[in-house]
C-alpha positions in Angstrom: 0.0 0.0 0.0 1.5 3.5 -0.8 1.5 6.1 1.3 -1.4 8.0 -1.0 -3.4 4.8 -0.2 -3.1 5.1 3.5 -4.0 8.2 3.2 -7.2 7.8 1.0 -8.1 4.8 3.7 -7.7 7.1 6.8 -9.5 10.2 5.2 -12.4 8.1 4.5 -12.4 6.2 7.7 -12.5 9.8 9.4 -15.4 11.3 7.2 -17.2 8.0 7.8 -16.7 8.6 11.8 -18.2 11.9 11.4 -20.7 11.6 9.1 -21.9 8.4 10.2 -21.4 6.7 7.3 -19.4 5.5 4.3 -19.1 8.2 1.6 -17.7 8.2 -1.9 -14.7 10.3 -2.9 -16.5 12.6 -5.0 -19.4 13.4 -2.8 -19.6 16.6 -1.3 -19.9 17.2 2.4 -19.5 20.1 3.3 -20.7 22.4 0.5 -24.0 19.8 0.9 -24.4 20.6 4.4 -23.5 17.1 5.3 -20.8 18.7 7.6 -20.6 22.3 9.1 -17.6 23.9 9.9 -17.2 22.7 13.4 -17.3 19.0 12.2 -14.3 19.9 9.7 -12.2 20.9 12.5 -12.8 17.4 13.6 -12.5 16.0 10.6 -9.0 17.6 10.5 -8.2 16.0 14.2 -9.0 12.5 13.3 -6.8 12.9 9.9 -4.2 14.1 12.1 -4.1 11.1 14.7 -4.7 8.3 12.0 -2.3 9.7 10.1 0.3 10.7 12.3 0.4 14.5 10.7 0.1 17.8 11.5 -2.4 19.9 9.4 -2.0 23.6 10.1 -4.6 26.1 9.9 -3.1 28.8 7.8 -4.8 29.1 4.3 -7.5 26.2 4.8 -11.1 26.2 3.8 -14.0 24.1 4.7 -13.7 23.9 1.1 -10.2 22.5 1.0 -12.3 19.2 3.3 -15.3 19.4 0.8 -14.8 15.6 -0.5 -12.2 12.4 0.0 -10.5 13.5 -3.4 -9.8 16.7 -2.5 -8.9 16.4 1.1 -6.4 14.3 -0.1 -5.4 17.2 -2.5 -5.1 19.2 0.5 -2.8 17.0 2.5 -0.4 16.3 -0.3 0.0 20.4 -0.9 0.0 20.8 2.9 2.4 18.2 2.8 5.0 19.7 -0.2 5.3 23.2 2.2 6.6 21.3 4.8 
């Protein structure tokens, strides 16, 4: 398993804990109202502890958390400025 494959496993095991369900990569949750912004920020948390990572604040959007796909956008930029 890669390391973008952990990822995509651990970004949809956290959306599933707080959404209470599976999801697929392209849905939308936040821009649906699935999520609101408070649930991001624990979205964000769980990412964090499955994957070990540290996701900081500066320059993020709900938006940036708006589906599996492009969370996973998010962490690998997040990831390239560190």
């Amino acid at each position: 398993m890669t390391d973008q494959q952990a990822a995509g496993n651990a970004i949809r095991e956290a959306v599933a804990e707080i959404v209470g369900r599976k999801v697929k990569d392209n849905e939308a949750i936040v821009s649906s109202g699935l999520i609101d912004s408070l649930a991001v920020l624990k979205l964000i948390s769980k990412i964090e502890q499955k994957l070990g990572v540290r996701i900081p604040p500066n320059n993020l959007q709900p938006d940036d958390f708006d589906t599996v796909e492009i969370t996973l956008e998010t962490l690998e930029r997040v990831a390239a400025k560190a």
